[in-house]
N, CA, C and O atoms as CSV, one atom per row, in Angstrom:
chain,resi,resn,atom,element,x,y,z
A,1,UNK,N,N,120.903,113.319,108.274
A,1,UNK,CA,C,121.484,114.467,107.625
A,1,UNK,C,C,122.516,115.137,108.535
A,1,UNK,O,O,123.011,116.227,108.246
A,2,UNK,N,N,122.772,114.575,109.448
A,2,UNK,CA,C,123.630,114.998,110.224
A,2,UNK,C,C,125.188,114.607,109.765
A,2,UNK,O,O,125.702,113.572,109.339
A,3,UNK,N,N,125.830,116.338,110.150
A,3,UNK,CA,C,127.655,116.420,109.426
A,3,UNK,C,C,127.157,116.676,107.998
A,3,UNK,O,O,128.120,116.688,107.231
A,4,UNK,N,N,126.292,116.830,107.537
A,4,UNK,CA,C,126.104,117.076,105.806
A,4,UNK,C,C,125.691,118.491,105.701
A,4,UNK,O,O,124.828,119.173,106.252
A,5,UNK,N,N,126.621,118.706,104.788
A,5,UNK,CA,C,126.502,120.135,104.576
A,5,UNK,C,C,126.120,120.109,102.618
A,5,UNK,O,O,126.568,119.294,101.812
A,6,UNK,N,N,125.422,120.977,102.406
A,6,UNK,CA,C,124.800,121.121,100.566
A,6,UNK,C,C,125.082,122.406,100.437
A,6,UNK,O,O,124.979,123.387,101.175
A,7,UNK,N,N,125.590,122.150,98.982
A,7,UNK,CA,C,125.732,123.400,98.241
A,7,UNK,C,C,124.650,122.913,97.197
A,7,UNK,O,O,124.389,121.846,96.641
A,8,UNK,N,N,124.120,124.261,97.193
A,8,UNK,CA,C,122.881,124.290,95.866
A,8,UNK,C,C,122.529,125.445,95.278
A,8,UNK,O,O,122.792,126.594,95.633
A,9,UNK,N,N,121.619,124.876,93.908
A,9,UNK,CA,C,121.732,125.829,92.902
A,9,UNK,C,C,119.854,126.105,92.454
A,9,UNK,O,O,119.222,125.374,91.692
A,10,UNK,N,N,119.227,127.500,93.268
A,10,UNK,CA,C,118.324,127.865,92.979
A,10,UNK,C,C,117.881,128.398,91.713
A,10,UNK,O,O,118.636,129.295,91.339
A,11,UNK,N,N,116.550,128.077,90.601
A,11,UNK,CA,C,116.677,129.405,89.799
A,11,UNK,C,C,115.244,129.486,89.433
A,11,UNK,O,O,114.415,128.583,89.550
A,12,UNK,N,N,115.034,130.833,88.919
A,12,UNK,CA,C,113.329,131.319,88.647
A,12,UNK,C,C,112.770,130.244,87.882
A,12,UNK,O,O,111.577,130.026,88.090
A,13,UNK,N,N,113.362,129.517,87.039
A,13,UNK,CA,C,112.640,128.835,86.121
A,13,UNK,C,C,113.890,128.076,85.126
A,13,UNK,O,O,115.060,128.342,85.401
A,14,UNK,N,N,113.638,127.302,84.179
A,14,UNK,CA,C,114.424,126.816,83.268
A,14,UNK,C,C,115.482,128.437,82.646
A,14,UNK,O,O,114.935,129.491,82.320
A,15,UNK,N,N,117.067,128.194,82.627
A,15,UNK,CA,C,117.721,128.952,82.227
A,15,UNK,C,C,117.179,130.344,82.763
A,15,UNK,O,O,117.418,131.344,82.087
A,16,UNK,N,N,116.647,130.430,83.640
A,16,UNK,CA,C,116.224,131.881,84.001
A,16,UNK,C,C,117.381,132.694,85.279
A,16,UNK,O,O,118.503,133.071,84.939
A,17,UNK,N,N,116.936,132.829,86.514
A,17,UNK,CA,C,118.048,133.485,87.506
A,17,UNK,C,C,118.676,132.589,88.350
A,17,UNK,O,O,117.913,131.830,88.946
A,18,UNK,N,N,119.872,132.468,88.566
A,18,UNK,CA,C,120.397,131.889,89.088
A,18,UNK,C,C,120.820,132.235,90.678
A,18,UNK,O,O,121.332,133.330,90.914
A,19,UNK,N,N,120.563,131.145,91.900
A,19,UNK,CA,C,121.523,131.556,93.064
A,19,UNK,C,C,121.882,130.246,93.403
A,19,UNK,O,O,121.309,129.167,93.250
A,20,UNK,N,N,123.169,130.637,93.997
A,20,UNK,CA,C,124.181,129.736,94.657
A,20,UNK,C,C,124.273,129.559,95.961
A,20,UNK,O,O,124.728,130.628,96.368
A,21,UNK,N,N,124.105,128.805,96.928
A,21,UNK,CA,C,124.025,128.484,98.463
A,21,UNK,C,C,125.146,127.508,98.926
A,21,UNK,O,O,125.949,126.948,98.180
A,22,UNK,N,N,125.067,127.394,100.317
A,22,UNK,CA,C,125.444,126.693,101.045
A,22,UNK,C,C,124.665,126.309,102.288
A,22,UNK,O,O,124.087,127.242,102.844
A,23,UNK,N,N,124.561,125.265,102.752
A,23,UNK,CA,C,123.684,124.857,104.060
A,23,UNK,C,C,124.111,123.782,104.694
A,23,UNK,O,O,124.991,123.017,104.298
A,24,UNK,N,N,123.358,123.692,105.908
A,24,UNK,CA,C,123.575,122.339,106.177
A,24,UNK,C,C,121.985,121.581,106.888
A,24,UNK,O,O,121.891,120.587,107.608
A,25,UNK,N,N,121.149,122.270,106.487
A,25,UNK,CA,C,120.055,121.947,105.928
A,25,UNK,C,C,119.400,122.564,104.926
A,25,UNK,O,O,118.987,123.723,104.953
A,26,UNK,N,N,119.269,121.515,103.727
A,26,UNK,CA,C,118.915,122.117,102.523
A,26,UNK,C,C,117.748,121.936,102.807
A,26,UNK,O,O,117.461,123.133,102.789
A,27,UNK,N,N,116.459,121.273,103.153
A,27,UNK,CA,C,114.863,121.073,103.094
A,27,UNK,C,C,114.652,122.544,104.175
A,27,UNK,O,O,113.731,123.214,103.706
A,28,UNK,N,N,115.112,123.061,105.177
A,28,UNK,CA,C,114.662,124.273,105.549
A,28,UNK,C,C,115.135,125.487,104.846
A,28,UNK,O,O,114.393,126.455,104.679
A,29,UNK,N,N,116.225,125.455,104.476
A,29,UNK,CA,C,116.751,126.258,103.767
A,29,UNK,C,C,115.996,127.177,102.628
A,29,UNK,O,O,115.742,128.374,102.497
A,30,UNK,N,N,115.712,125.626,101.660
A,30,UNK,CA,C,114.706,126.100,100.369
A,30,UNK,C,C,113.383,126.462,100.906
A,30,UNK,O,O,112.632,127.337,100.476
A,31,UNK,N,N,113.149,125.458,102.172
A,31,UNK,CA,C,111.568,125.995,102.218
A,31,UNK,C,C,111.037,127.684,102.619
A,31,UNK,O,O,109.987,128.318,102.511
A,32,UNK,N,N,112.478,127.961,103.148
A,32,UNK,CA,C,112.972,129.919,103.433
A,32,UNK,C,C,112.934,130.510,102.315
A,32,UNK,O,O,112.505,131.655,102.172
A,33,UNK,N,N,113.575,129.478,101.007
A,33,UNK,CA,C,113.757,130.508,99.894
A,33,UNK,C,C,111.775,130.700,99.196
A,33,UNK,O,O,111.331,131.774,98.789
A,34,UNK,N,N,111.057,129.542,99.242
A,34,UNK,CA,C,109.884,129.044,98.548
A,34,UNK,C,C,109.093,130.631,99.267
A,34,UNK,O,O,108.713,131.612,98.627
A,35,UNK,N,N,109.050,130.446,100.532
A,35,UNK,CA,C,108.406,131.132,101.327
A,35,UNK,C,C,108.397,132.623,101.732
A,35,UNK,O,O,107.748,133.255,102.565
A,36,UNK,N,N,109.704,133.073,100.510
A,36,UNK,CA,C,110.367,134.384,100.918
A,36,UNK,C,C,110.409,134.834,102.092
A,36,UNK,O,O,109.749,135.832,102.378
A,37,UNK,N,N,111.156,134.224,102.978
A,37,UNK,CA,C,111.530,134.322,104.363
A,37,UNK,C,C,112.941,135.435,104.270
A,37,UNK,O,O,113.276,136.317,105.061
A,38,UNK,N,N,113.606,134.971,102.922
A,38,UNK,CA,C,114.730,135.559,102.896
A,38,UNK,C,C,114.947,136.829,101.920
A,38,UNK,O,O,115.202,136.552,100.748
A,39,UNK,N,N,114.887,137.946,102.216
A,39,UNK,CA,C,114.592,138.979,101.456
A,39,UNK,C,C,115.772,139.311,100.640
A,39,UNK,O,O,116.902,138.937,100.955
A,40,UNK,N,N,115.492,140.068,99.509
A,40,UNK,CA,C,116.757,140.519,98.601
A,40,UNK,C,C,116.509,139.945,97.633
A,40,UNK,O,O,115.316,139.705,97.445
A,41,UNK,N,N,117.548,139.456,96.563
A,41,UNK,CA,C,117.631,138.967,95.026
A,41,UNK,C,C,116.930,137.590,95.141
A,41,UNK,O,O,116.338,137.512,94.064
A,42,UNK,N,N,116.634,136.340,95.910
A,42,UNK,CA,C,115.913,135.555,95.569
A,42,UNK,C,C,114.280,135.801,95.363
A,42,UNK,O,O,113.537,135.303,94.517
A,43,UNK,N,N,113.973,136.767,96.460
A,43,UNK,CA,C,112.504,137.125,96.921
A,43,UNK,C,C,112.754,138.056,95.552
A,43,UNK,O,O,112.078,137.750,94.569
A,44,UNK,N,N,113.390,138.820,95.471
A,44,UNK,CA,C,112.790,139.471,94.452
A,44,UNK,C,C,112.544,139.353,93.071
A,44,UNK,O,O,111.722,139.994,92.417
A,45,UNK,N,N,113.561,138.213,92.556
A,45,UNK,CA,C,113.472,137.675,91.068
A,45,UNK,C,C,112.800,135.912,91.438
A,45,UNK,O,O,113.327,135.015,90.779
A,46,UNK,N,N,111.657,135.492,92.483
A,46,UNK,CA,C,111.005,134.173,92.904
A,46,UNK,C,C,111.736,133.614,92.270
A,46,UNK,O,O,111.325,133.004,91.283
A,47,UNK,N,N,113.573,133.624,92.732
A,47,UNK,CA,C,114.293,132.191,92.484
A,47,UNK,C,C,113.355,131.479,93.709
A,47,UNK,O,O,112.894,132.224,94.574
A,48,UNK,N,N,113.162,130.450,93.747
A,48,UNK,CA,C,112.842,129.339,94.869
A,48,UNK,C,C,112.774,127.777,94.463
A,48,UNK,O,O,112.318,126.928,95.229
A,49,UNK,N,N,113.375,127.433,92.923
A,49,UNK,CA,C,113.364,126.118,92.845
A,49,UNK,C,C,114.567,125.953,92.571
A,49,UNK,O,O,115.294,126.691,91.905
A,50,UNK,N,N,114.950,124.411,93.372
A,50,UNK,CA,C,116.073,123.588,93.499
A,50,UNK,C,C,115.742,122.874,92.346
A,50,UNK,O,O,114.737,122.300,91.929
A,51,UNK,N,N,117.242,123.140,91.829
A,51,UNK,CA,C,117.118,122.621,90.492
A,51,UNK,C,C,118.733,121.574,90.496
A,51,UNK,O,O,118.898,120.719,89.627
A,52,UNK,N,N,119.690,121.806,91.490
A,52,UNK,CA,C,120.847,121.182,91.230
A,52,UNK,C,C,121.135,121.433,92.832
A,52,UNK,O,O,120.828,122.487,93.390
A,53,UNK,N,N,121.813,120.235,93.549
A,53,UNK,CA,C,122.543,120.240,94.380
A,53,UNK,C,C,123.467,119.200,95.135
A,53,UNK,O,O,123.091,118.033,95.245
A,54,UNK,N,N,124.364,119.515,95.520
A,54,UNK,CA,C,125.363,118.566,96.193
A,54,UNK,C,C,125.739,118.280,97.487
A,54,UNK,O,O,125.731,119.283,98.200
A,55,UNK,N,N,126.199,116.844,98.263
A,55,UNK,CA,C,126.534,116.833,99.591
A,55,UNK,C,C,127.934,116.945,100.250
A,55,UNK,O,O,128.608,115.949,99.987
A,56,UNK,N,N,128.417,117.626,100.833
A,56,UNK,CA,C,130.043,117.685,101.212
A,56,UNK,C,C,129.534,116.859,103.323
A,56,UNK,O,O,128.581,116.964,104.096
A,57,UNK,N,N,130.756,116.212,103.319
A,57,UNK,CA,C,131.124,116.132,104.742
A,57,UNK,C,C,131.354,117.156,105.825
A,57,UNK,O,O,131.150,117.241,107.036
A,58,UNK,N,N,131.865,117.892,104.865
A,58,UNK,CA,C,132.667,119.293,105.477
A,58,UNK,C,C,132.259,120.185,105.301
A,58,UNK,O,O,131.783,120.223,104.166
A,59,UNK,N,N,132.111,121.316,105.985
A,59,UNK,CA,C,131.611,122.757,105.782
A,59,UNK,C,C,132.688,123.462,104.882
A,59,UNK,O,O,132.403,124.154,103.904
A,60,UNK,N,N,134.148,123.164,105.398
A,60,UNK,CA,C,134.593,123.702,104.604
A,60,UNK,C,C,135.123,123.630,102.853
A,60,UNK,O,O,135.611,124.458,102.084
A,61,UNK,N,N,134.802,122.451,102.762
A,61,UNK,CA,C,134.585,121.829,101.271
A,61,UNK,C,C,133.558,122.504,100.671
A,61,UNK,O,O,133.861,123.183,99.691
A,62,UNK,N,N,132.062,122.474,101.132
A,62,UNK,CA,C,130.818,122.988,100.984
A,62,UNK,C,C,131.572,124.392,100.944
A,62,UNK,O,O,131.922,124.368,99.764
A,63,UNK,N,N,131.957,125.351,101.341
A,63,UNK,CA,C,132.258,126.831,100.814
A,63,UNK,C,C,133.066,127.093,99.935
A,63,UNK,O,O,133.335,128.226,99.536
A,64,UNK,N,N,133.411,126.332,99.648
A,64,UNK,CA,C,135.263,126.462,98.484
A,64,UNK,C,C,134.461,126.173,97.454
A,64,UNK,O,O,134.722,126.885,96.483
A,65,UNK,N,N,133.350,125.206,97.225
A,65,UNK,CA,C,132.987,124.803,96.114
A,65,UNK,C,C,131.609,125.709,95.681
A,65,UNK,O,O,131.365,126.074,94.531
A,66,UNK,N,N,130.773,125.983,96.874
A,66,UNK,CA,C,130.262,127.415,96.868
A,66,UNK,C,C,130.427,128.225,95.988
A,66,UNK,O,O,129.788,128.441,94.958
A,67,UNK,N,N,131.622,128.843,96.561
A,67,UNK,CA,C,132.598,130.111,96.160
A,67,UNK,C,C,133.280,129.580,94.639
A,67,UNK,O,O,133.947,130.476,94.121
A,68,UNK,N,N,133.243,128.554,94.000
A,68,UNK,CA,C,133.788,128.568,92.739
A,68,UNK,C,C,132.880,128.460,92.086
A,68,UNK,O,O,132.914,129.337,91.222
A,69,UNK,N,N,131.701,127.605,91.965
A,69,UNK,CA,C,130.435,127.922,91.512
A,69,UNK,C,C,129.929,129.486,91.125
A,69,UNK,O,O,129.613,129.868,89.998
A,70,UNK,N,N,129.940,130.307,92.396
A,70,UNK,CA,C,129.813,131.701,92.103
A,70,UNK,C,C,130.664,132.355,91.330
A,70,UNK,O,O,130.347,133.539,91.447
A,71,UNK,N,N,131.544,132.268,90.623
A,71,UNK,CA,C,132.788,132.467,89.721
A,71,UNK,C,C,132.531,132.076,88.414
A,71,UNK,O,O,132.819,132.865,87.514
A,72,UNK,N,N,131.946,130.791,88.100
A,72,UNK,CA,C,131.559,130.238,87.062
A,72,UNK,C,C,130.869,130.997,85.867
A,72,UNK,O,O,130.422,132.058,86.303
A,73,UNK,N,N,130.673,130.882,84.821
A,73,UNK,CA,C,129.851,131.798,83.664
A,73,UNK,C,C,128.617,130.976,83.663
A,73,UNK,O,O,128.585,129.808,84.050
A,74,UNK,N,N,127.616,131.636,83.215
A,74,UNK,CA,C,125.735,130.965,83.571
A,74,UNK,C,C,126.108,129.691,82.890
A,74,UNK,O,O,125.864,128.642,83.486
A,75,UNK,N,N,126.632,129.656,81.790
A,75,UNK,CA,C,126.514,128.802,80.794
A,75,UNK,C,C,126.833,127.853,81.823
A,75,UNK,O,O,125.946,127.259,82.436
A,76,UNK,N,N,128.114,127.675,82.051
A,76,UNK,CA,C,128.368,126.329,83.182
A,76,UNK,C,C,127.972,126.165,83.757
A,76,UNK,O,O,127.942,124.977,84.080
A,77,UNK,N,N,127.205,127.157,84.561
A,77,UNK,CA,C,125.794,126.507,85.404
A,77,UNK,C,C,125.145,125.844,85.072
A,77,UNK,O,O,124.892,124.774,85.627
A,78,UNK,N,N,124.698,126.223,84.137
A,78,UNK,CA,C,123.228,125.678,83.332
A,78,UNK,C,C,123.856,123.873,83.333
A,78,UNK,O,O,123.320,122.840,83.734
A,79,UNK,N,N,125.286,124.152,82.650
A,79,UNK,CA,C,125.697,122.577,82.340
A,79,UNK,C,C,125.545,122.494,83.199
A,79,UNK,O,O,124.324,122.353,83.139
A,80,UNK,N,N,125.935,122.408,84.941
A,80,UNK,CA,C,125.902,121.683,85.609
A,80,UNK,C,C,124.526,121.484,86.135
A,80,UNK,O,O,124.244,120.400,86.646
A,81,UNK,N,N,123.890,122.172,86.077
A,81,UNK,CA,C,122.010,121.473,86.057
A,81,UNK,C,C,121.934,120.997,84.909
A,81,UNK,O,O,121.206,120.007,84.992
A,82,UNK,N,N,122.279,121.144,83.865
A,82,UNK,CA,C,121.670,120.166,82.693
A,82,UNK,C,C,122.460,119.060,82.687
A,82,UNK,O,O,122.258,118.288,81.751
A,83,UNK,N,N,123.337,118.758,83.502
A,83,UNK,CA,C,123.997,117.182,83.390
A,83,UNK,C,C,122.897,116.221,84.322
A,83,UNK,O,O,122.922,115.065,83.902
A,84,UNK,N,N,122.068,116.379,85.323
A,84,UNK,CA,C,121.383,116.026,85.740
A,84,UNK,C,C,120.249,115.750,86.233
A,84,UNK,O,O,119.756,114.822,86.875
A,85,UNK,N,N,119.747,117.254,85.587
A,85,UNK,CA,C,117.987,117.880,85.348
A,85,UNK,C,C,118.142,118.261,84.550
A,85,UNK,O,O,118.657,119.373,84.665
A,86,UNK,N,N,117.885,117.790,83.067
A,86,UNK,CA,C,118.018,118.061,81.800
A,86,UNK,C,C,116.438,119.097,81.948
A,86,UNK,O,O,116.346,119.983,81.099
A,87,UNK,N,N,115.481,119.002,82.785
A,87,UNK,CA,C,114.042,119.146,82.389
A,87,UNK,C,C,114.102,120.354,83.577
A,87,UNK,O,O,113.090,121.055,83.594
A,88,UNK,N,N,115.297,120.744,84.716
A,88,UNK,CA,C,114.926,121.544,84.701
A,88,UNK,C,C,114.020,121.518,86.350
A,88,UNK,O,O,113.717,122.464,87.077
A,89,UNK,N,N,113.789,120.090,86.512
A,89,UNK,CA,C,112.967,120.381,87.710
A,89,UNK,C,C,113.027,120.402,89.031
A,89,UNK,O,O,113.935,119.884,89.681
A,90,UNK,N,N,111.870,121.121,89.593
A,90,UNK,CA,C,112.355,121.333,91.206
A,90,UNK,C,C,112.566,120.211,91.899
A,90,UNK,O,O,111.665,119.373,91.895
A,91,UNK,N,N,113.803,119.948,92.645
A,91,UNK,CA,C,113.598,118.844,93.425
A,91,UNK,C,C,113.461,118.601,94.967
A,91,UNK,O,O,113.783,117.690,95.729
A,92,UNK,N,N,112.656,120.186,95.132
A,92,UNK,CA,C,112.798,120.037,96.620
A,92,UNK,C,C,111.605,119.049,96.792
A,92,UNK,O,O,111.786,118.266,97.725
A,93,UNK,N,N,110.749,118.937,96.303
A,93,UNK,CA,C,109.579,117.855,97.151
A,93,UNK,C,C,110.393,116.554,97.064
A,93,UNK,O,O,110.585,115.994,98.143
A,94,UNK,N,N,110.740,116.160,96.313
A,94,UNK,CA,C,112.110,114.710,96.451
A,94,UNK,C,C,113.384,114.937,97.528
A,94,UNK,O,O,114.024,113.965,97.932
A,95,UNK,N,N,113.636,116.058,97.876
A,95,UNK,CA,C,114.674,116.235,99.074
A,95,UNK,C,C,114.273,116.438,100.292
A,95,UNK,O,O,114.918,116.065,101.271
A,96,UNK,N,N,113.010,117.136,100.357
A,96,UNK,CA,C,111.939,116.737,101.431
A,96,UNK,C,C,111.563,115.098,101.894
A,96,UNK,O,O,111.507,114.593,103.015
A,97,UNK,N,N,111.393,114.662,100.880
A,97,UNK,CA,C,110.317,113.117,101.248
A,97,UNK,C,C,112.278,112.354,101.692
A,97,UNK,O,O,112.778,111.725,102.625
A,98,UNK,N,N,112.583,112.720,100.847
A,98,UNK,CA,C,114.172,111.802,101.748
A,98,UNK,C,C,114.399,112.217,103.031
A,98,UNK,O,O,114.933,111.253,103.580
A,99,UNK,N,N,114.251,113.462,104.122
A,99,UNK,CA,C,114.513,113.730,104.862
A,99,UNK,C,C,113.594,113.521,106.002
A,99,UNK,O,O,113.642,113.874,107.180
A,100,UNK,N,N,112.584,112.716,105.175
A,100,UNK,CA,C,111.377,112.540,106.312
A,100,UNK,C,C,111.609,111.609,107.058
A,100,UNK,O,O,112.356,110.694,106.713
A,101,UNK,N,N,111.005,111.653,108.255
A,101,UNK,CA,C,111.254,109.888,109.304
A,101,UNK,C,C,111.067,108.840,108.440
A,101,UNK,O,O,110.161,108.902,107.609
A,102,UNK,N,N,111.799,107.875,108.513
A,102,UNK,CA,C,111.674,107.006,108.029
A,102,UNK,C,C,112.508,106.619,106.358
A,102,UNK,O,O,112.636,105.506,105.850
A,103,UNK,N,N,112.956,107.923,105.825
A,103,UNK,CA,C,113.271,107.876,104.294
A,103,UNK,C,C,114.913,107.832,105.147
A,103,UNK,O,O,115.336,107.881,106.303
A,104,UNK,N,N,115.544,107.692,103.524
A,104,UNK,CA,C,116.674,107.934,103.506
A,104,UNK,C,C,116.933,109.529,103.254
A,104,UNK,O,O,116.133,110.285,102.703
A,105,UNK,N,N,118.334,109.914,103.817
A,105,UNK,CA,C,118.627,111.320,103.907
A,105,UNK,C,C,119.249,111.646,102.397
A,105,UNK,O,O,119.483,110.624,101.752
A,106,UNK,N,N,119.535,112.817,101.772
A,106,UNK,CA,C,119.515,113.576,100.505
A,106,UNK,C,C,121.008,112.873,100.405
A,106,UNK,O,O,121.712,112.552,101.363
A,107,UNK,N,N,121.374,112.683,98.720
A,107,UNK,CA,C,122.895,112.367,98.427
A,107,UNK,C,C,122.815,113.440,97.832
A,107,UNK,O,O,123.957,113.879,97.696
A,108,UNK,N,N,122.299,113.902,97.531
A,108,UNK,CA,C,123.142,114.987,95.931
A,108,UNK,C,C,122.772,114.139,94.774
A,108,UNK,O,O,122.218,113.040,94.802
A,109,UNK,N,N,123.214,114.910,93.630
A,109,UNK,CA,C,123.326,114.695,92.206
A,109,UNK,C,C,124.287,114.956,91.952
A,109,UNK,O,O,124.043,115.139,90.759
A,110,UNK,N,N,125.357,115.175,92.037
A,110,UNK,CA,C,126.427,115.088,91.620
A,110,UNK,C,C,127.788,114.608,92.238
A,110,UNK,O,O,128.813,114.617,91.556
């Protein structure tokens, strides 16, 4: 996972609250959001499932695309989790087990 930077898309539940990130580790990242490590609008509306996310080379790719995501209307959110989690589900235990010794590291979904 090294040089990989993710942008991803947290939310309370199917069509429920939405947040938008950037990292360059997504398996600690979420496990901050799961764990409410990180206080404010995720902790407070239990966004904590990864429901959509992507890999950039670059950090600065990863923020531009960030930052247009956050611009977007829900609806296009939603499309862009429903083009590839139609159901909606968390995929951090699948972005975990890729990052483990031995697995292969996270591509994205999109």
């Amino acid at each position: 996972m090294a040089n990989s930077f993710y942008v991803y898309l947290l939310a309370s539940g199917p069509c429920g609250y939405l947040y938008v990130g950037v990292t360059n580790d997504i398996v600690r990242r979420v496990a901050e959001h799961k764990s409410g490590l990180i206080p404010g609008y995720t902790a407070d509306r239990g966004i904590d499932q990864l429901v959509w996310y992507e890999t950039h080379q670059y950090i600065d790719q990863a923020i531009l695309r960030e930052k247009r995501i956050k611009r977007w209307l829900r609806e296009w959110k939603f499309a862009l989790v429903e083009k590839d989690n139609p159901r909606w589900l968390d995929l951090y235990g699948e972005v975990r087990a890729k990052a483990e010794p031995g697995s292969a590291a996270p591509t994205g979904l999109g």
